[in-house]
C-alpha positions as CSV (number, residue, x, y, z in Angstrom):
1,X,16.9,4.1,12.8
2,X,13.2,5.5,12.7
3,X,10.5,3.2,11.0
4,X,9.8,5.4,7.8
5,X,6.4,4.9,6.1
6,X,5.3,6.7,3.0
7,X,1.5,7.5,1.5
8,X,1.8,7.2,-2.0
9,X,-1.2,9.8,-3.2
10,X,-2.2,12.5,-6.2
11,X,-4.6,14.8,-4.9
12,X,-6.2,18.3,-6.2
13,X,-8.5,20.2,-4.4
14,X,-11.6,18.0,-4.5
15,X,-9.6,14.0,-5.1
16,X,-7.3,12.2,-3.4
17,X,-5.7,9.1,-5.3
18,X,-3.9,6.6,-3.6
19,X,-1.2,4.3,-4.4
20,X,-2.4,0.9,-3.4
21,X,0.2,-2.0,-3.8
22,X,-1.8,-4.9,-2.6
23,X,-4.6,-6.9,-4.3
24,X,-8.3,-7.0,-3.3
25,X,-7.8,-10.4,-1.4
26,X,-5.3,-8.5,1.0
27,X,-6.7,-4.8,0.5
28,X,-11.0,-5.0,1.1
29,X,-10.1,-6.6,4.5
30,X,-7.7,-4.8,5.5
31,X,-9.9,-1.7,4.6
32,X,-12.9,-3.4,6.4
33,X,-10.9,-4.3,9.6
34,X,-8.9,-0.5,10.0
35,X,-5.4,-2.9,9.5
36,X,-3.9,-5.5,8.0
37,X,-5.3,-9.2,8.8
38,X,-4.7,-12.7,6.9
39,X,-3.5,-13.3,4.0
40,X,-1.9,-10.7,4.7
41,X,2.0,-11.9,6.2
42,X,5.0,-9.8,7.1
43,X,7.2,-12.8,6.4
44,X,6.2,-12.1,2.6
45,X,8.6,-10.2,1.2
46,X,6.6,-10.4,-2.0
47,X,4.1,-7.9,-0.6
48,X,5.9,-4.9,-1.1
49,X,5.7,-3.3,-4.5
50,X,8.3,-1.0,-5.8
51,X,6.3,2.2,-7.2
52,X,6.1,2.7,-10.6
53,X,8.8,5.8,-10.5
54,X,11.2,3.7,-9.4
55,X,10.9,0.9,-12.2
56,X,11.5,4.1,-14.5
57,X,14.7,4.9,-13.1
């Protein structure tokens, strides 16, 4: 099975919004450093966020 990532985003012709599910301790470096560095942990499961469409359902 192919690894399947998704871009959560509104955008118009002059804005782009994106979806971001992590807080600004995991987030600011992770924009700083291009990817994803401590405390950021793939053995956290609580890091992934369902979106906010999906609690509707």
């Amino acid at each position: 099975m192919k690894n399947q990532q998704q871009i959560r985003a509104n955008f118009d012709r002059n804005t782009i919004t994106v979806y971001q599910a992590y807080n600004e301790q995991i987030a600011i470096p992770a924009i700083k450093n291009n990817h994803f560095v401590a405390p950021f942990s793939l053995t956290r499961m609580t890091w992934i966020k369902p979106s906010f469409l999906w609690l509707m359902a």
